[in-house]
SEBA-235772 format. One line per 10 residues: number of its first residue (from 1); their letters; for each residue x, y, z of C-alpha. Coordinates in nm, 4 decimals, decimal comma. Example, Ala and Ser with C-alpha at 12.3 -4.5 7.8 and 13.67 -1.06 7.14 Angstrom:
REM residues 2
1) as) 1,2300:-0,4500:0,7800  1,3670:-0,1060:0,7140
//
This chain:
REM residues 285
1) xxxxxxxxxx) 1,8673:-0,8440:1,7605  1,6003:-0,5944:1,6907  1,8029:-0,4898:1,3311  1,8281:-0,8548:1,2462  1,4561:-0,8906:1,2967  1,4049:-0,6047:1,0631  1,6253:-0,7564:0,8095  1,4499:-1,0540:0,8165  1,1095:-0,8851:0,8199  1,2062:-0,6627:0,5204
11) xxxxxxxxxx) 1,3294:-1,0081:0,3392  0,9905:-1,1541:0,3740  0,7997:-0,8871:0,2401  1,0108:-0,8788:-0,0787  0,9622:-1,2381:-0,1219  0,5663:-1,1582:-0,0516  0,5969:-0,8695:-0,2951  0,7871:-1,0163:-0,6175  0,5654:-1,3450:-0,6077  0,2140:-1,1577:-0,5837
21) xxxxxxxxxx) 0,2628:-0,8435:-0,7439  0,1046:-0,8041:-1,1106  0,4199:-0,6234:-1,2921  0,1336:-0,5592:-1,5963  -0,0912:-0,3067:-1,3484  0,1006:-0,0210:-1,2414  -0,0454:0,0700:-0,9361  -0,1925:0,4653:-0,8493  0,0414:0,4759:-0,5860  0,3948:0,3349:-0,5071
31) xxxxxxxxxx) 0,3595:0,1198:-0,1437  0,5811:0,3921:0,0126  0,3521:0,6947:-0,0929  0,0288:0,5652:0,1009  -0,0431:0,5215:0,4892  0,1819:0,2858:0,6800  -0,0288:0,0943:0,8763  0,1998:-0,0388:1,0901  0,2655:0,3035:1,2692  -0,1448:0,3433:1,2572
41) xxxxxxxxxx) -0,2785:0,0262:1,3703  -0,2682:-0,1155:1,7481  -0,0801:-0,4237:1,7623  -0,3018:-0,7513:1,7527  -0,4577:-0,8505:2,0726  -0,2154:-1,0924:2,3013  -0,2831:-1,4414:2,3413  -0,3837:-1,4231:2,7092  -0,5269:-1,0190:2,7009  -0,9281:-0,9443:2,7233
51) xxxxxxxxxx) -0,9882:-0,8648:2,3862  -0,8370:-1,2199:2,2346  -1,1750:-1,3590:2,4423  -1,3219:-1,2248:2,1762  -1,1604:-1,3730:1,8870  -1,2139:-1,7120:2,0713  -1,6101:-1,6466:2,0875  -1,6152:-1,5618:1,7000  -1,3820:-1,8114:1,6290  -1,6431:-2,0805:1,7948
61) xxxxxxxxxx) -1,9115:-1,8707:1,6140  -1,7149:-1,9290:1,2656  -1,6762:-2,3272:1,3528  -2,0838:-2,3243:1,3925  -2,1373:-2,1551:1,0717  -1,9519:-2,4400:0,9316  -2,3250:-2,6823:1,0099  -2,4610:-2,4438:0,7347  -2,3881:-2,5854:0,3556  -2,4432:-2,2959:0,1803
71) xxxxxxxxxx) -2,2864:-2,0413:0,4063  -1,9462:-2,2666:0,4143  -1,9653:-2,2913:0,0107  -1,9666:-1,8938:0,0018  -1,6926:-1,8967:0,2921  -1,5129:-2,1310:0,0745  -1,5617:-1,9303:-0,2759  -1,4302:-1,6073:-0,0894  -1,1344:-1,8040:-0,0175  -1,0013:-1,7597:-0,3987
81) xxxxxxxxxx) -0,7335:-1,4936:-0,4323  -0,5588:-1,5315:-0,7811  -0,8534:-1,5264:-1,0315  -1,0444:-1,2341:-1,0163  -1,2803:-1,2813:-1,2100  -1,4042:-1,5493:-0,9221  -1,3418:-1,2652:-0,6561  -1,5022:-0,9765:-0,8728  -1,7799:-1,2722:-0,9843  -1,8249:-1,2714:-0,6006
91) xxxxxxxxxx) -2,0172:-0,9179:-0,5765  -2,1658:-0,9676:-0,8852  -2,5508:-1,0216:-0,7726  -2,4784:-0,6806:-0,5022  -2,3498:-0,4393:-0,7504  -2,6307:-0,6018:-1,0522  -2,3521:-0,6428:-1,3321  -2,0983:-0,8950:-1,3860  -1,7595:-0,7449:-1,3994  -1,5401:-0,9130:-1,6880
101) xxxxxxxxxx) -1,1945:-0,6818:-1,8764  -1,4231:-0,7787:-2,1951  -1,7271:-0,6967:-2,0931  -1,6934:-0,3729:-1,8112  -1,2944:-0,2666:-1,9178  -1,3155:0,0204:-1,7557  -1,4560:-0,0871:-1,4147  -1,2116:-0,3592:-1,4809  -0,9239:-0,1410:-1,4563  -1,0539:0,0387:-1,2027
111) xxxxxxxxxx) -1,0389:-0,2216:-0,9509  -0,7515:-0,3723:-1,0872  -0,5410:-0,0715:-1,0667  -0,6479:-0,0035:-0,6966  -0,5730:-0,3460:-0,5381  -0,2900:-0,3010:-0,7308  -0,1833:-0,0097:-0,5121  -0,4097:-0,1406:-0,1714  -0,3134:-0,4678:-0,1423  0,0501:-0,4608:-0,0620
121) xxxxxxxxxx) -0,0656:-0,2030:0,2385  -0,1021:-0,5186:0,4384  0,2351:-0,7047:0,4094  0,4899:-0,5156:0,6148  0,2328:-0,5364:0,8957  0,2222:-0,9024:0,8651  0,5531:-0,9433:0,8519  0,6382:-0,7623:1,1342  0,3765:-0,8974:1,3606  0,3787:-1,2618:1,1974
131) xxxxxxxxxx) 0,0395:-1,3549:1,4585  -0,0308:-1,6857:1,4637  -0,3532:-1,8326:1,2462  -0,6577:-1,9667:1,3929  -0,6319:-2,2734:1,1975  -0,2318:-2,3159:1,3319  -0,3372:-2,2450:1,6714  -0,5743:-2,5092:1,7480  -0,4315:-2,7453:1,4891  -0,7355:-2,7318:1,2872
141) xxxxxxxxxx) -0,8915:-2,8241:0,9159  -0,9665:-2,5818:0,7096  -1,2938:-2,6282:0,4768  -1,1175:-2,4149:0,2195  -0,7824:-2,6096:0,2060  -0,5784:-2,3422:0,2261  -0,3336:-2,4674:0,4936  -0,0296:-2,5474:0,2695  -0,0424:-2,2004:0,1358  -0,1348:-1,9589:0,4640
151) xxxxxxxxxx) 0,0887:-2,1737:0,6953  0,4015:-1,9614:0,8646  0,2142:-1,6240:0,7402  0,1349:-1,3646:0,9957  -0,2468:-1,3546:0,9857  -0,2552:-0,9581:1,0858  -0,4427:-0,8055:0,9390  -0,6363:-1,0394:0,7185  -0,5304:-0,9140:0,3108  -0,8789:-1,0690:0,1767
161) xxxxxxxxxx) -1,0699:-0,8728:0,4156  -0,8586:-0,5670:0,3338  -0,8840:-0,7017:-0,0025  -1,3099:-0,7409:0,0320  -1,4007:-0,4511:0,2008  -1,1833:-0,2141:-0,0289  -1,3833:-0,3504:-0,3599  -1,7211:-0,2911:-0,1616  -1,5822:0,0796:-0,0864  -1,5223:0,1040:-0,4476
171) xxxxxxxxxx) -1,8013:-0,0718:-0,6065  -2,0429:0,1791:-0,3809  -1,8428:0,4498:-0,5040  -1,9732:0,3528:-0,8547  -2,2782:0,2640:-0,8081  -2,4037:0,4188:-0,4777  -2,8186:0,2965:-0,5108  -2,6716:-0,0326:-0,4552  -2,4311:0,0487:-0,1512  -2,6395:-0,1117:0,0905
181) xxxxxxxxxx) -2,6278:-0,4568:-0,0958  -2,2621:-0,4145:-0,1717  -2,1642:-0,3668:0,1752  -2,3714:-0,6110:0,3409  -2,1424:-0,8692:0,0552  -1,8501:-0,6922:0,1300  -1,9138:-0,8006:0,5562  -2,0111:-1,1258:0,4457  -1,7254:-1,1504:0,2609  -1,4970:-1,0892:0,5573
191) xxxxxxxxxx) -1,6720:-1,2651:0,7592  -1,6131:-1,5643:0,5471  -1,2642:-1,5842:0,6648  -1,3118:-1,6075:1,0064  -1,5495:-1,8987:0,9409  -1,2980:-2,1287:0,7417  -1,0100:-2,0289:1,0015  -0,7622:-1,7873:0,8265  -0,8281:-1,5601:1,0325  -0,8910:-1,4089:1,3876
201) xxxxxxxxxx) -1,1936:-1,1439:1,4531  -0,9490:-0,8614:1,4859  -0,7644:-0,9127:1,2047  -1,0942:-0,8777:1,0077  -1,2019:-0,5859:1,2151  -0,8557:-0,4106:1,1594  -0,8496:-0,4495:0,8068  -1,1902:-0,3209:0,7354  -1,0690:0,0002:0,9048  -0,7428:-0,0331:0,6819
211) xxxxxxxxxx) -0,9482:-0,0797:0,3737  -1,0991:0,2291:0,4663  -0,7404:0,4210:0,5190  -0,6666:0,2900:0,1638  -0,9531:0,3661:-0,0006  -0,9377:0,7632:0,1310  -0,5964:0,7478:-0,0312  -0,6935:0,6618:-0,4029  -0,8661:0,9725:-0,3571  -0,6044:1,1955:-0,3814
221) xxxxxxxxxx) -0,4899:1,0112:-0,7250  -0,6093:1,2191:-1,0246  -0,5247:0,8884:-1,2659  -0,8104:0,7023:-0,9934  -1,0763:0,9848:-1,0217  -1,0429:0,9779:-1,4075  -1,0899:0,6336:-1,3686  -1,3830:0,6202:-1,1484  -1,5332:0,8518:-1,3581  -1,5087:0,6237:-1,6718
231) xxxxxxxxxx) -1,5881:0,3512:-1,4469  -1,9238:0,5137:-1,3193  -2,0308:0,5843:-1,6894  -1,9776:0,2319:-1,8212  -2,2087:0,1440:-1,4973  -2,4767:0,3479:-1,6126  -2,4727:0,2080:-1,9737  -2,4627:-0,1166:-1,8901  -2,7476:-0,1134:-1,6445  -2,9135:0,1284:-1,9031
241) xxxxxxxxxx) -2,9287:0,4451:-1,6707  -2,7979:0,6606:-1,9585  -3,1627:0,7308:-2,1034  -3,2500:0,9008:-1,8134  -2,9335:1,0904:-1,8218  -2,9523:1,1687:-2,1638  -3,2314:1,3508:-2,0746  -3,1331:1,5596:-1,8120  -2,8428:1,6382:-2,0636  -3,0014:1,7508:-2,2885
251) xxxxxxxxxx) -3,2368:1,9636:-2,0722  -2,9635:2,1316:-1,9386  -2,8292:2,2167:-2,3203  -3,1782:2,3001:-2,4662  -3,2672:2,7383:-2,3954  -3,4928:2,8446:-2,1558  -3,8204:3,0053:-2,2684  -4,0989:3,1744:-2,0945  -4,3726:3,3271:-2,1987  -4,5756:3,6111:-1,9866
261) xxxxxxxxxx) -4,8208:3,8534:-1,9736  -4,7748:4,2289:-1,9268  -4,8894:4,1707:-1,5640  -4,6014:3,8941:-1,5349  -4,8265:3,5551:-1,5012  -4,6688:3,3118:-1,7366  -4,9078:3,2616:-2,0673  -4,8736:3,0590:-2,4322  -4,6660:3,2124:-2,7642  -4,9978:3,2941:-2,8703
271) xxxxxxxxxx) -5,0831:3,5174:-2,6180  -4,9617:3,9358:-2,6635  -4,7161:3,9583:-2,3820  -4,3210:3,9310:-2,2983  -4,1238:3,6406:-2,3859  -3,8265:3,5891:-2,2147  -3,5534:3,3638:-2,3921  -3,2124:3,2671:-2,3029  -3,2218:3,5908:-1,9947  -3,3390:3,8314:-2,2360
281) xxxxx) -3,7019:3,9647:-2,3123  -3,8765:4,0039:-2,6371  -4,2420:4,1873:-2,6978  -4,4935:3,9022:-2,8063  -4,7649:3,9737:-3,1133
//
């Protein structure tokens, strides 16, 4: 019985993989080279154990957020999953530039290539688990409409929270003066599907920490610190830091000079003395 569920298991997450994976990106990583977080993660919480109260209390907290217009409208625009430029459009006020493949290509790729190579990290979990949904649970509406399409779907751990929280990780990477803005999005953002339903506190909380886990691994990718360093560039161009690095650059090229007196207190050209230039000294007229 326990090989049949595997087989079945295994089935579903090829059927998950060939109808959401972008054949176009190759990813940094191959879904068997990173972290299987299946053999990291705790199981989900049972139904009737302590730490589901929990998940009832924020689901109740999620149902109240509901009363608020504009906090349902952003729960219900962090609902979109297949156009990124709506998901990346998300972040767009946090990180201060509108990402676009015309406008920022290479931050584009960037985060392209790394969900790419993140975002599968959640489906043999799901499949193996298959926890029941919030919204299938108490038989329940969803303000984002996304019943038809999450139905049957293990809800552990939530992929647009792994999703969320790995683009704040790298959008701080690139631009770390706004990392306090970006995360505090990046929360929101995950927070956003425990307010519409999809999702269950701890499948939030475990895929922030699985973000994290996936996000250490692009490290060791020397394609994704290329990348992030072409990334971080375009950032500063576009949000016209490069004058002030300019200058440091060219700083840093330019020779030193000194100028001193015979008794060693620094003086002008003009002045008889020593002047020291690029480590070595010359007698000054």
């Amino acid at each position: 019985m326990k090989k049949f569920m595997t087989l079945v298991a295994a089935a579903l997450l090829a059927t998950m993989t060939a109808g959401a994976q972008d054949e176009s990106v190759q990813p940094y990583f191959e879904l068997n080279e990173l972290p299987e977080l299946y053999e990291i993660m705790p199981a989900p919480p049972a139904f009737d154990s302590p730490e589901f109260a929990n998940d009832i209390v924020r689901y109740c907290w999620g149902k109240q957020q509901r009363m608020d217009p504009e906090r349902v409208a952003l729960a219900i625009a962090d609902a979109e999953w297949d156009d990124h430029i709506k998901v990346f459009g998300q972040y767009a006020e946090a990180f201060g530039l509108t990402i676009t493949p015309e406008d920022t290509p290479e931050i584009w790729k960037l985060l392209e290539t790394s969900l790419a190579t993140t975002d599968p990290m959640r489906k043999y979990c799901k499949a193996q688990y298959g926890r029941q949904r919030p919204f299938e649970r108490f038989d329940d509406a969803m303000p984002s409409h996304e019943e038809d399409d999450l139905r049957g779907e293990g809800s552990y751990p939530s992929g647009h929270s792994l999703r969320g929280w790995g683009i704040a990780l790298l959008l701080a990477q690139i631009a770390p003066e706004r990392a306090n803005e970006i995360f505090k999005r990046g929360w929101d953002y995950c927070n956003s599907r425990v307010i519409v339903g999809a999702h269950w506190q701890s499948d939030v909380d475990a895929s922030r920490a699985a973000a994290s886990i996936g996000f250490c691994a692009l490290q060791g990718s020397p394609e994704f610190r290329a990348q992030m360093e072409k990334a971080q560039e375009e950032y500063a161009v576009k949000t016209g830091q490069t004058v002030g690095v300019e200058k440091v650059a060219a700083a840093a090229q330019a020779p030193t000079q000194y100028i001193f007196r015979v008794d060693g207190s620094r003086t002008t050209e003009q002045t008889r003395g020593i002047k020291v230039q690029n480590g070595r000294k010359y007698a000054t007229q």
